[in-house]
N, C-alpha and C positions, 0 to 999 in steps of 0.2 A: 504494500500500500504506500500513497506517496508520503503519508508519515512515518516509514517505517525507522525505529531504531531512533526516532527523536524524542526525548526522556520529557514527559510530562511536565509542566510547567506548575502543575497542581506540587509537586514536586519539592516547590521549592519556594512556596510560599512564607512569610514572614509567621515564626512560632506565637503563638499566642495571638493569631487573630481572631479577633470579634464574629468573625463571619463564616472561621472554619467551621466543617461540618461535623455535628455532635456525631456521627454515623461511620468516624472514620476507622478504617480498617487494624484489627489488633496488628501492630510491629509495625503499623505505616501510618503514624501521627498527623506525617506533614501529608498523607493524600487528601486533598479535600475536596467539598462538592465543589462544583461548577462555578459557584458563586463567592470562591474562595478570593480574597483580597490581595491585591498583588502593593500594598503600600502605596496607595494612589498620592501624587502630590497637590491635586486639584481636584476634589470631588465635583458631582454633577451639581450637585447643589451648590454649588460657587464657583458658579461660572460666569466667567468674566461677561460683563453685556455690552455689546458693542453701540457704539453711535452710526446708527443704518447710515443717517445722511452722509456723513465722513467716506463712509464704504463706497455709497452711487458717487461722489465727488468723484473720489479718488477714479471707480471705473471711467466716469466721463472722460477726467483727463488724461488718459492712457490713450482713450482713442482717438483724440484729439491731437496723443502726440507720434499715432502711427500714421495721421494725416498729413505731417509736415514733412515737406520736401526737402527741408536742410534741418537735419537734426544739431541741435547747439551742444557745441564744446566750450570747454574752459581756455579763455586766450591765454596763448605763447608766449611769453616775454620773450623768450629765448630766440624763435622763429621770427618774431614782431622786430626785434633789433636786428638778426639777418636782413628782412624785405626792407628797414629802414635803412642799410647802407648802403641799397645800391642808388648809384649815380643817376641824375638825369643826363638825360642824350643831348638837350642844349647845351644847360651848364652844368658841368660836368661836378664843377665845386657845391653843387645842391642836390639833397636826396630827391628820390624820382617822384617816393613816396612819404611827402609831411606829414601825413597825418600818421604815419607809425613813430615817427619821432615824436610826434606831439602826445602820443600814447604815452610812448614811455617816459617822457617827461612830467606824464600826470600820476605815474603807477609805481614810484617808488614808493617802498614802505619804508616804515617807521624806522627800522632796525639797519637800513640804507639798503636793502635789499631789491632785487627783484624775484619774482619765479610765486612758489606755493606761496598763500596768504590764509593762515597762516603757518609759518614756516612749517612743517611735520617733521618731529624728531628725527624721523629717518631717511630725509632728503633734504640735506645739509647739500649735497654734491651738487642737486640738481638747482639748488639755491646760490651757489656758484656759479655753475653754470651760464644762468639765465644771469646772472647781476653780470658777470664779464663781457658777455655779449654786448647786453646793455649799454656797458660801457664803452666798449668800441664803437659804438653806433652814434654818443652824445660826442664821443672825442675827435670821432671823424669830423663830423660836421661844427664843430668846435662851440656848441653849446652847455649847458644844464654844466658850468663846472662844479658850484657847490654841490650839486645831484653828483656829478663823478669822485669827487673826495668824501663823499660819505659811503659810497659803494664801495673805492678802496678799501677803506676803514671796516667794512662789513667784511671786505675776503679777506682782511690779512688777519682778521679776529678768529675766520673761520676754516684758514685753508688747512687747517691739519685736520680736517673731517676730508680733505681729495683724498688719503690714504687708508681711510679708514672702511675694512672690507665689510664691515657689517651697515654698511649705509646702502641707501638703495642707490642703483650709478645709472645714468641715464646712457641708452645706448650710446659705445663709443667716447663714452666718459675721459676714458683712461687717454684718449688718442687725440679728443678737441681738445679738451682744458688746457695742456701743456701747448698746443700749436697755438691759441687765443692768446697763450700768455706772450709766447714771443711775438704775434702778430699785433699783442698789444705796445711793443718797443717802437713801431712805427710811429703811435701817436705820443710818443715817450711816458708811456703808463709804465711805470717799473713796481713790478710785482716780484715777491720771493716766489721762484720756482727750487722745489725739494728736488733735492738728483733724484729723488726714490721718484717721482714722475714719470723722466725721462725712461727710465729703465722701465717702467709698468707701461709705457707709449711704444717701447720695443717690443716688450713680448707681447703685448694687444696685436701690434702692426703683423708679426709672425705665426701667432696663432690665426688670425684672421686669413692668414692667405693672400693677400692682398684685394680681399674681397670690402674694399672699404668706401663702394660708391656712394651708398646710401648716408656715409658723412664728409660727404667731399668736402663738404663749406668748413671743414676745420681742418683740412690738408693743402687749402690755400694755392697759390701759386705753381708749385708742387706738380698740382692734379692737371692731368691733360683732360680739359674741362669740353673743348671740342669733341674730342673719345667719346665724352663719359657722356654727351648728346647727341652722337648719335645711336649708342650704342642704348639708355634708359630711359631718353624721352620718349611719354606716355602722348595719347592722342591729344591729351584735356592741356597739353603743353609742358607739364610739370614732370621735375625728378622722383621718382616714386610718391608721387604724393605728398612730397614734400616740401612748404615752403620755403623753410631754411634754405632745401640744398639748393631748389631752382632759382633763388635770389642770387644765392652764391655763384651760380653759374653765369647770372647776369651780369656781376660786379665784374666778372675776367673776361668773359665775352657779350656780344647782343645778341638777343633770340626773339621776335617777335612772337612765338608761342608760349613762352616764360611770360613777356611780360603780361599780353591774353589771360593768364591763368592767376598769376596776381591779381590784375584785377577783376577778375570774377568775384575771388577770394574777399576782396575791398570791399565790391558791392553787398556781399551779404554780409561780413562783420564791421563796418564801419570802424576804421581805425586801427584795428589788427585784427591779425589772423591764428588759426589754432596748428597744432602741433603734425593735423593731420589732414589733406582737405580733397576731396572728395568722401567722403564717410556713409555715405546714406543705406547701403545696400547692407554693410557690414552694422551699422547701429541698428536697422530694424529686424536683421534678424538675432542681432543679441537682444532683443526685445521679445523675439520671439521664444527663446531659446531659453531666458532668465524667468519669461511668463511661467512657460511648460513646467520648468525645473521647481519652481515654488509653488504649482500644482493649480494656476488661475488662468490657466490657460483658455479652458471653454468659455470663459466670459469673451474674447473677442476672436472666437471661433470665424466670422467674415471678414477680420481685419486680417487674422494671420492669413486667409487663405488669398485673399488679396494681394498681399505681398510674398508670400509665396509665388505666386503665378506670376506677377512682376517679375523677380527672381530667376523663373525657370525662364522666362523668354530672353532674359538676359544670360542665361546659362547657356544658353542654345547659339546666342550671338557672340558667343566666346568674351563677354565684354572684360576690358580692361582691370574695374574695379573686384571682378570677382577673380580673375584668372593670375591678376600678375599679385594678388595677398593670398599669402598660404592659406592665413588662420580664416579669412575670410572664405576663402573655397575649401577649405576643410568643413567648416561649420555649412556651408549652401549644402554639401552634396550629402550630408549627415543628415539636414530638416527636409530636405528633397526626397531623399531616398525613403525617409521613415513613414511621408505623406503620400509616398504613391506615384511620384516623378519617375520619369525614365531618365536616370543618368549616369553617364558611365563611367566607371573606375578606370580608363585609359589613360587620363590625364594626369593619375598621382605615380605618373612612371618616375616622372623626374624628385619626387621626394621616397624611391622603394628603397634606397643603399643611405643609411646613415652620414657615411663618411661623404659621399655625393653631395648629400644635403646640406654639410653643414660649411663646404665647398665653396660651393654656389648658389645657398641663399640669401637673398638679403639681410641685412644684420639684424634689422627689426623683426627677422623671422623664425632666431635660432634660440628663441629663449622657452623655458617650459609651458611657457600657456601655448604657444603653438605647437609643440609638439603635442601636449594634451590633446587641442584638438585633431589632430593626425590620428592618436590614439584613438580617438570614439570613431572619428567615421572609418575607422580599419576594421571597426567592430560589424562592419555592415556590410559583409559579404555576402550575397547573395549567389551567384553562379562561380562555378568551381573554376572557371578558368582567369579570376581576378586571383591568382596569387601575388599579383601586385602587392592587394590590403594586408595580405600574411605577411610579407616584408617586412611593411609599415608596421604591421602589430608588434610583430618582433622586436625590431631594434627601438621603436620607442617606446616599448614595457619597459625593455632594459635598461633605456636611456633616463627614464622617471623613475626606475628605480635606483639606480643609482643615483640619481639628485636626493633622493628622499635620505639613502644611507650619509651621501657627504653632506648633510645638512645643508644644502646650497638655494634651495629653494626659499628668499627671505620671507617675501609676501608668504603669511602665517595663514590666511585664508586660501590661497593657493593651494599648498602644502599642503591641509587637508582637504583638499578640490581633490590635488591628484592622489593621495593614501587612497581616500575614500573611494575614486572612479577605478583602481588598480586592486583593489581589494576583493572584488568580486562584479566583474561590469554584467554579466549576465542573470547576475542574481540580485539586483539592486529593486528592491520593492519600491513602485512608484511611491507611497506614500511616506516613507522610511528616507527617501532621495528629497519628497518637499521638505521634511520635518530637519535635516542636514542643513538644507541651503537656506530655507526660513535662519536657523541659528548662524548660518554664514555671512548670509547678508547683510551689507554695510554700507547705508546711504550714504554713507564719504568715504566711499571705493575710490581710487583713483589707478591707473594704468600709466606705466615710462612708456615711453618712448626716446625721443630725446629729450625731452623731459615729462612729468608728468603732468595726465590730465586728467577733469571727468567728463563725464559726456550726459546730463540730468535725464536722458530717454531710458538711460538703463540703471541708474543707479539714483534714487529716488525715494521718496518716502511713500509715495501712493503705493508703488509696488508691494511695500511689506505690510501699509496698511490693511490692505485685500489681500493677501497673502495670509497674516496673522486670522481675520474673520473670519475667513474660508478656512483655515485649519481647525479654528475652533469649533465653528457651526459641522466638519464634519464628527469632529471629537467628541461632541456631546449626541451627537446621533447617530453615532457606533457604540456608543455604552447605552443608551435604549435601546440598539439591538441586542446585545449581549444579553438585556436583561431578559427580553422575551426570548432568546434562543436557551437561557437557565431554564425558564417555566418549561419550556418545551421538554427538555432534557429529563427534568425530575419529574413534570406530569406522563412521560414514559418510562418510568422506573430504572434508565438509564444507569440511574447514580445508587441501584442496588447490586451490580453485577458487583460479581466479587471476584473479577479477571478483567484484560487490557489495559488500554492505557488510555488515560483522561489527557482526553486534547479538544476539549470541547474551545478554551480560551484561543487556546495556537488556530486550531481551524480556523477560527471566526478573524483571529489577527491578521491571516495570511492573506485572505479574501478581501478584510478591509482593506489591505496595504495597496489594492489592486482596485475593486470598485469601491471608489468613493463616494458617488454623488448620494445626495440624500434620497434622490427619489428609486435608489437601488436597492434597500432595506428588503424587500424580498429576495431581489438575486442571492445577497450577503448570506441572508440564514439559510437559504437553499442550499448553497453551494458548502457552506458551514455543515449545515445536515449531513449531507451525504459524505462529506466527509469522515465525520462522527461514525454514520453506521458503517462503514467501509472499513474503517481504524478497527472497532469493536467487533464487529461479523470476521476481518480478516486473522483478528488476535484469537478467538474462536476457534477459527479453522486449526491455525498454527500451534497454538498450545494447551486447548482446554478440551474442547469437545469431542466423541468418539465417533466414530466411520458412521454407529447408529444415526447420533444427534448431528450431523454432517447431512447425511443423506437427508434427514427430516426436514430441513432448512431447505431443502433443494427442491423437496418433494411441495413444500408450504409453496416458494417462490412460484414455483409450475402451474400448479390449482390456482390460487390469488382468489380463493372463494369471496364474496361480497362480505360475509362473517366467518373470519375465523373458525377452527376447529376449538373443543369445547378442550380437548386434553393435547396434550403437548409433550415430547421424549423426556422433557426435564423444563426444569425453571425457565435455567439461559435460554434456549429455545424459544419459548414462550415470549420471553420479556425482546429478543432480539426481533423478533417477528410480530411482534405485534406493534411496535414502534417503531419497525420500515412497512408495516401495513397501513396504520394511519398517516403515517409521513406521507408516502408516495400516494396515497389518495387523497389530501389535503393539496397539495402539490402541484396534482391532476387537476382538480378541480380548482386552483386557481390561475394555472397553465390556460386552461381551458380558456376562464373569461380573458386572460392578458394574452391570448392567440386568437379567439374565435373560432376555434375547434377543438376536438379530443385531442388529445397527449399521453393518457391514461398506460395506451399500447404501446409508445415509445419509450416510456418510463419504465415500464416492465421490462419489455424485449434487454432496457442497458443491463438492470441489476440482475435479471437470469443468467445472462452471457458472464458478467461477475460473479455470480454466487458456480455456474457451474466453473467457470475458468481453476476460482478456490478449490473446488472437489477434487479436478485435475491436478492443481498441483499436489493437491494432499496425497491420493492415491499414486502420483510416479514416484514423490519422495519415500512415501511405505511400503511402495514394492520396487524401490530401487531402481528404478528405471533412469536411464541415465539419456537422455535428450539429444538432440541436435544443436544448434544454436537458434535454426532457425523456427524449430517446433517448439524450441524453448519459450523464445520470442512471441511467438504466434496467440499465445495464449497470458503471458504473462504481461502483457502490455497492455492487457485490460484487467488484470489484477493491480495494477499499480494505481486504480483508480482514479485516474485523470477523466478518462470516459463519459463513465456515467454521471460525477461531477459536473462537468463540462456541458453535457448533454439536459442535462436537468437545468441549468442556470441561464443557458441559452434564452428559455423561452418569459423570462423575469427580464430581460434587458432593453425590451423597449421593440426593437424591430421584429418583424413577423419573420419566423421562422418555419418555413415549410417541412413537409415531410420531403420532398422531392431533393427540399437543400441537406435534411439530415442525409440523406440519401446516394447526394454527387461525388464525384468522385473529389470536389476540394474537400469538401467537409471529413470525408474517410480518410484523405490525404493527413489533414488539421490534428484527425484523432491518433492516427498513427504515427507522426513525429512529436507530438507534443511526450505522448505514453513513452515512445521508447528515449528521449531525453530522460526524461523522472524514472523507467526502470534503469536506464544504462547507470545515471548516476547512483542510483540508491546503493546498486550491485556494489560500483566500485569502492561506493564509501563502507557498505557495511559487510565487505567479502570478509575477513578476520572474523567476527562474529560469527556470520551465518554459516561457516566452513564450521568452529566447534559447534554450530546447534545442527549441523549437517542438515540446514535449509537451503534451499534452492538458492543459487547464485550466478548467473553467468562466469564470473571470474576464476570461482572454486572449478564449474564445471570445465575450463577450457587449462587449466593449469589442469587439471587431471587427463583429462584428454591429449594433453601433451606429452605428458608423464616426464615433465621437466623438458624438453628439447627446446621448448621455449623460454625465456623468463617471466617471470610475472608480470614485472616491468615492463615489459614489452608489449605482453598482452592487455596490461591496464590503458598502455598508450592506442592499443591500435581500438581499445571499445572507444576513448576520449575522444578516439577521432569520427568514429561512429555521431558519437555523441552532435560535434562538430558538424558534421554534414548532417544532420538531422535537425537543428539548430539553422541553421545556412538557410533548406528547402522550408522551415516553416516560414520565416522570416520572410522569404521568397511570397510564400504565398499569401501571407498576412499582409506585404506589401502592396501584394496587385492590386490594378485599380479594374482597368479593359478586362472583361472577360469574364470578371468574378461574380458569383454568387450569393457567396454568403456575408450577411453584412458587416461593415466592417465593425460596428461594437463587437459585435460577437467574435471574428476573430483575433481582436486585442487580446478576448478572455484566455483562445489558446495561448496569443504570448505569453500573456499574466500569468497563464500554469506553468510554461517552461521558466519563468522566475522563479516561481515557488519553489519548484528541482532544482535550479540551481544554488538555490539561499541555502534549502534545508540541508543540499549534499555537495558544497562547493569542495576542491579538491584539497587536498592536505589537513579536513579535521580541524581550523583555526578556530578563534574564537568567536570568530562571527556567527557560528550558530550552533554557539557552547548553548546551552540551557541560559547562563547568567546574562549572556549577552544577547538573549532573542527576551528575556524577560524585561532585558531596557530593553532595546526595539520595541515591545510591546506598550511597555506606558508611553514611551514616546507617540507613537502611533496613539493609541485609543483613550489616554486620561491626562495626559501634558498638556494644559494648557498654555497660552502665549498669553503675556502680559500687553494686551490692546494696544497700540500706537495710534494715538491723534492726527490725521493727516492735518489738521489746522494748526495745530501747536505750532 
């Protein structure tokens, strides 16, 4: 079953609760009912109440700001005194551009600084930076001198933070600063340059490769700046998108499509420009992608798809903004592909070799968040002959984890961005992913580049306001399901068996982690349900019951009389069937009204084909019988109970679900990769155990069959790969859009199950889903509440 071998969470509840059940089993204290207390930190009854209005505010203007055509950044000091030093074409002794001069002469801060306001302990560099620049731009044009003696005064106070490795460094750090300083001898600015500079501007220049175009405006003179236009200018005129560098280009040569793009730049920020400029395609779908991740996404379900489709058409025109930024065409082909786009993995040939990439990408492109993102969308293989993405999975696991081990990763939100996405990416429970990034989330986020910026469409307060409500309003109505799926539990005498294992809580957590929405509360216990009797019916077969009371189960399921029989082989019997009899007709009959027709005979047909699948295995384990792989398979893949789960919840989800679709070959497709991920996994993780309980196991059986000429190792690797391409074709199909039948809520659900496989049995036994650590996951998920944030404040 797909719980199999995960140790009850009743387990391990706090001694001496209020709530345990007086009923609990002699030498098992801590077993308790259903409605055992897991140390809530927010009970239902104080829960936080939100301000609605705050909440519609906040949606308003989210969609307000997926309307705007130029999404606002934080201005440049740093880029704003590049555009201010280049010359005009008349007079050559006057900036082209006054009104950046005049910016920066109104935007020194208090401390004589320019850059962050205010300063951030951890970007002291970048506050160098941007004050030097500054400086060369008033001293060029021989203005603002008390403004440049107190920016002095600021870097000489501050420059032993340029060598200081724990500060954040803005791209290229290591390689402008020291060139700024001597190029500040022209305007006889004499600043203390540390030798230790120069030496960190060598091995910068050596490590890089000489791949240093994207900071040419601080290689000056130097850079063959003709080269470097014809070989980087973009259509929109610009050097990578770059203010700074296409200024700088200006200042050594003339380009009439440089200065075009300047002023473009002009027209929308009046008086300067930002760090990064064209941004639009890349900010809205970080919009999109920061929605999904904090789980608010359905509120602007036509905005995304909007810009999505925007998106694709500019995916298809190969356009510049998406094709010449990694992280930006990493994240397109990731929300493209997850939505049902056709597009294709050809194009990440040029990032499949490490050493390649970090060669020949631009500099702004070799830091961990884009690699991150390389990581996810490698996760989204769909046809076997993308080993492209295997490349990419490959070398940038190794690559993020090895950032993790040298502690290199500063950004502390990061850091746990990538632990968290490397820890287990196929077993990440939607809700478990919002309830991370809710606690991640930081409306004065900011991003380096060459220096750092924000950008208010992605990092905001509205975001978390709606983000926080939404988690909460689902949080208090998954604990009024639980509580009616308890009644459920004990008014079927459930919580009398005196065998299996209580996972009434775990079921129910796993299901919320996946459907959220509030008007889902039938799917939730449904899919809860069958889980329960599939855990209890399967622990039955496996350790309690005899071939008698085995058969009688089978022989009940067959008949399915309108009223039970009056006598029963035993209690268990009894109490097991009489509680998947009322179930599955309650079930029926509300299938019935949420479909507009019977269900009754599909509901049976699943749990028959389960109850007999159990008989089978019981009887080849007790008469020895030793399998194929593929007879193994054949049957045991609807013992793992994903099935009948799956098939039962379907019809709770909103869209009409035919027989015709139970019936197509995607749907039999859906059922048989989803089952054999959750059985291949269960195997691998619980082969040691089920080899002494000599239960059935793929792994034991094919190490016997070997009779050692294989290794274990070996054989575990070539099911993982099973695993993998079973994984691949659901995803495949889950993806289509042309041709498919079954809807798509419904085959999210298959995704949602191949989660739940992989959480409960992800590789190597870690702690992610110890007992202790699915019991936090669990109050985080179902009874944590979020302390409400005011979007007005």
């Amino acid at each position: 079953m797909l719980l199999n071998n995960i140790t009850p969470l009743s387990y391990y509840v706090i001694k001496n609760s209020k709530t345990a059940s007086a009923n609990a089993f002699p030498g098992r204290s801590l077993v308790c009912s259903p409605s055992c207390s897991l140390n809530v930190k927010t009970p239902l009854s104080s829960l936080a109440t939100p301000n609605y209005q705050n909440v519609e505010d906040s949606i308003e203007r989210i969609r307000e700001a997926f309307g705007k055509k130029v999404h606002e950044l934080s201005a440049s000091s740093y880029d704003t005194a590049w555009v201010a030093m280049v010359p005009s074409l008349e007079t050559p002794n006057k900036p082209y551009f006054p009104q950046c001069l005049d910016w920066i002469m109104e935007h020194q801060q208090k401390d004589g600084s320019w850059g962050p306001n205010p300063i951030h302990p951890s970007l002291v560099k970048d506050s160098l930076s941007c004050t030097l620049a500054c400086l060369l731009a008033l001293r060029k044009w021989a203005v603002g001198e008390d403004l440049v003696q107190r920016g002095l005064e600021f870097i000489g106070s501050n420059l032993r933070a340029a060598n200081d490795k724990d500060q954040f460094s803005p791209i290229g750090f290591d390689i402008t600063f020291p060139n700024m300083i001597n190029y500040a001898k022209k305007f006889e600015l004499v600043l203390p340059l540390d030798p230790a500079m120069y030496l960190n501007k060598d091995m910068e220049i050596q490590r890089r490769n000489g791949n240093l175009a994207y900071i040419a405006e601080g290689l000056g003179e130097s850079h063959n700046w003709e080269e470097v236009l014809l070989a980087q200018q973009r259509s929109n005129g610009s050097l990578f998108n770059s203010p700074a560098t296409t200024a700088a280009a200006l200042i050594h040569c003339h380009n009439e499509k440089c200065l075009e793009y300047l002023h473009s730049i002009l027209q929308t920020y009046k008086g300067w420009v930002p760090t990064v400029y064209p941004s639009t395609i890349y900010t809205r779908l970080c919009m999109i992608d920061t929605l999904e991740r904090l789980g608010v996404g359905r509120y602007f379900k036509q905005e995304i798809e909007r810009v999505l489709d925007e998106t694709y058409r500019c995916w298809q025109q190969k356009d510049e903004e998406i094709f010449t930024d990694v992280t930006c065409f990493a994240l397109a082909f990731r929300l493209l592909r997850v939505k049902g786009y056709e597009v294709t993995s050809d194009d990440f040939e040029a990032y499949s070799d490490q050493e390649n990439f970090f060669n020949t990408a631009s500099l702004q492109f070799t830091g961990a968040a884009t690699v991150l993102e390389l990581f996810r969308a490698s996760q989204f293989k769909l046809y076997k002959k993308e080993g492209i993405l295997d490349q990419i999975q490959a070398w940038t696991s190794m690559f993020l984890k090895q950032q993790l081990l040298n502690q290199t990763i500063l950004d502390k939100r990061l850091h746990e961005q990538v632990k968290f996405t490397l820890k287990n990416f196929h077993g990440m429970l939607d809700r478990l992913g919002y309830r991370r990034n809710i606690d991640l989330y930081d409306i004065n986020e900011f991003q380096i580049l060459k220096t750092s910026y924000r950008c208010p469409s992605i990092d905001n307060k509205d975001f978390l306001v709606l983000a926080q409500h939404d988690f909460n309003m689902h949080n208090a109505v998954h604990q009024k399901d639980l509580q009616e799926l308890e009644r459920w539990y004990k008014n079927n005498r459930l919580d009398c068996l005196k065998f299996g294992r209580r996972v009434l809580q775990t079921a129910y957590f796993l299901i919320a982690s996946l459907l959220s929405g509030p008007e889902l509360s039938e799917a939730r216990i449904s899919y809860a349900q069958c889980v329960i009797l599939v855990t209890l019916i399967d622990d039955f077969f496996d350790d309690y019951g005899s071939r008698e009371e085995l058969l009688n189960i089978v022989e009940l399921v067959k008949k399915w009389d309108e009223q039970p029989p009056a006598s029963y082989s035993c209690e268990e019997v009894e109490i097991l069937f009489s509680a998947l009899f009322s179930t599955v007709n309650e079930m029926a009959a509300k299938g019935a009204i949420k479909q507009g027709r019977r269900i009754k005979h599909v509901l049976l047909k699943q749990w028959l084909d389960l109850i007999e699948g159990f008989m089978k295995e019981w009887e080849w384990w007790n008469e020895k019988i030793t399998p194929t792989m593929d007879e193994y398979l054949s049957f045991t893949h609807t013992t793992i109970g994903c099935k009948v789960s799956i098939l039962t919840t379907i019809h709770f989800l909103g869209p009409k679900f035919s027989e015709d679709m139970i019936s197509s070959e995607e749907c039999t497709s859906l059922c048989w990769h989803v089952s054999l991920i959750a059985r291949l996994l269960n195997d691998i993780q619980t082969y040691k155990k089920e080899s002494a309980e000599n239960s059935p196991n793929i792994v034991a059986m094919q190490v016997a069959q070997n009779q050692g000429s294989i290794a274990k190792d070996e054989i575990v690797a070539k099911i993982q790969d099973m695993v993998e391409e079973s994984r691949r074709k659901l995803l495949q199909i889950v993806f289509q859009k042309q041709g498919s039948l079954v809807p798509k809520e419904c085959k999210d659900l298959f995704w949602g199950t191949g989660k739940i496989g992989h959480y409960l049995y992800c590789q190597g036994g870690d702690e992610f889903t110890s007992p202790d650590e699915m019991i936090k996951d669990m109050k985080a998920v179902i009874y944590e509440q979020f302390k409400l944030l005011n979007s007005a404040a």
